[in-house]
N, C-alpha and C positions, 0 to 999 in steps of 0.2 A: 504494500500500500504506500502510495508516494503521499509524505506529509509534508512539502515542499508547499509555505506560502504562497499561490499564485496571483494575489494581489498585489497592484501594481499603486504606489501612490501619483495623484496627478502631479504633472509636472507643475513647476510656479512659472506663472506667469511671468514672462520676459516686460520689466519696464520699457518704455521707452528712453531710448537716448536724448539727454538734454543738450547740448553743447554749452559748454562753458569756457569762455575766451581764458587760454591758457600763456603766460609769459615763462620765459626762459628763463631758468637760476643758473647760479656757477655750484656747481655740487657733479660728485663722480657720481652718484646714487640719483638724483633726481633733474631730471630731464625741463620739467616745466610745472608750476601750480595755476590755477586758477580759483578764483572763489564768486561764489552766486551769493552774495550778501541779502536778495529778497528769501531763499531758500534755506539760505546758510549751510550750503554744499561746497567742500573742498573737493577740488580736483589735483590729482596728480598724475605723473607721466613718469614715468621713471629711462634713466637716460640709458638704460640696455631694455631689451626684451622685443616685442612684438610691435610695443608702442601702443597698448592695450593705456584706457583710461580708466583712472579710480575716483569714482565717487565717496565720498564721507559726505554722507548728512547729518545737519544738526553739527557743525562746527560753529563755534564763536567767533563773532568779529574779533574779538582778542585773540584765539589761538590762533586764526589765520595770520594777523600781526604779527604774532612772535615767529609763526613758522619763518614767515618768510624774511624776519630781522636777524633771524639764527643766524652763528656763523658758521654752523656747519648742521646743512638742511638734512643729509642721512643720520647724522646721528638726532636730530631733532624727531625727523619722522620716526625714528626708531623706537624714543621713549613716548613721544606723546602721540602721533597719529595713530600706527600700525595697528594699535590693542582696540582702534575704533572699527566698529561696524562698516561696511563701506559695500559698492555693489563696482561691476567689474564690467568695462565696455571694451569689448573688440572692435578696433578699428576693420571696415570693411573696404573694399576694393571700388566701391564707387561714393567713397568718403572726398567731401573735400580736401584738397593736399594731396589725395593718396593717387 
């Protein structure tokens, strides 16, 4: 007798991608931030990988401040971003830019 759960849970729903106008830092670890101040969503791009965007929502206009006053944005995102929540955008082939 096969007792192999074959229920499948529903997949989640894919949000939609927001664009959020991203600038350039000088860091070996991070590419570019951006922040949605109505939202209060940080964006980040990290300077190796796919070039995939990371959303954090519900970031403070102060910790966007500091991130991007740090002097060194990797170890910044290290202790205060990463441990947030965040949802993950794949840049696609008919992306502006791409």
């Amino acid at each position: 007798m096969d007792t192999t759960n074959t229920a499948t849970a529903a997949a989640p729903k894919a949000k939609p991608y927001t664009p959020i106008p991203l600038t350039p830092v000088q860091s070996n670890q991070i590419g570019a931030i951006g922040y949605d101040a109505a939202t209060q969503t940080l964006a980040v791009c990290f300077a190796r990988g796919a070039g995939a965007i990371y959303h954090y929502p519900g970031v403070s206009p102060e910790l966007h401040a500091e991130f991007m006053a740090a002097d060194s944005k990797g170890i910044f995102f290290g202790q205060r971003i990463r441990p947030l929540p965040f949802e993950k955008f794949t840049p696609s082939a008919d992306a502006p830019g791409k």
